[in-house]
C-alpha positions, 0 to 999 in steps of 0.5 A: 224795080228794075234788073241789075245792068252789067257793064264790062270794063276794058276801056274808057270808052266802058266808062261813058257806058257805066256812066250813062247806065248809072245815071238811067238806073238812079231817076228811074229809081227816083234819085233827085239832081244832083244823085245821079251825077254823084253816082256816076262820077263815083263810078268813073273813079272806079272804073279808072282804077279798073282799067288803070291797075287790072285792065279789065273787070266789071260794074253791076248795077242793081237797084235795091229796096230795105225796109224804109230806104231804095238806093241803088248797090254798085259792085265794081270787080276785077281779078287783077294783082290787088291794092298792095296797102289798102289803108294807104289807097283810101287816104286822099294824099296817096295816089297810085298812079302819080294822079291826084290820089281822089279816085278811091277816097273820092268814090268813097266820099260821094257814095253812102256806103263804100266797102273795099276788100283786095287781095293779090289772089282774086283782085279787087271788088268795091261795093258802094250804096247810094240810098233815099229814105221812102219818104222822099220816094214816095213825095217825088212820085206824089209830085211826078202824079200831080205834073202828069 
């Protein structure tokens, strides 16, 4: 599998980037449509977050493999002043930053797996999984060598 990408966060225009590189990442890993959209719009939220609450940080991206599944792990960090009421910034009715309140619950919803820790002294890191089960790694290549 490929090496994990870094993407540093300072604007939006880094969004575009963290983006584009996710969505590379996951069909080289044999994400089918639509994952490597959900995967970069999951992105997107957190990335606003980034630059919206703590002005910098960054995303790596890495693929990964375990035991029956493949997926890629996103890991968004920043060392700005932490999510004063975590429970409250995962809820879809709250919003932080008079918005729709979708970034957090909504990077949540699209990812498989979606971890948050926070806190006022090292800032915010996100972990999101998006996975394939390896049988369906192995039908997309079986279809990939039969269209070659």
């Amino acid at each position: 599998m490929a090496d994990e990408v870094r993407v540093r966060i300072d604007s939006d225009a880094d969004l575009v980037t963290a983006r584009a590189q996710a969505r590379a990442m996951a069909e080289r890993v044999g994400f089918p449509r639509p994952d490597p959209t959900l995967i970069a719009t999951a992105i997107s939220e957190i990335a606003r977050n980034i630059i919206a609450h703590a002005g910098q940080g960054e995303i790596v991206l890495e693929p990964f493999e375990d035991g029956n599944r493949f997926g890629i792990v996103v890991t968004a960090v920043d060392h700005g002043p932490g999510i004063r009421d975590v429970e409250a910034a995962m809820r879809d009715d709250v919003s932080g930053r008079g918005g729709l309140g979708l970034g957090l619950p909504g990077a949540r919803r699209l990812m498989d797996d979606f971890e948050l820790r926070s806190d006022s002294e090292t800032g915010t890191t996100v972990t999101m999984r998006k996975w394939r089960y390896r049988d369906e790694l192995a039908r997309l290549r079986e279809e990939r060598s039969r269209r070659a």
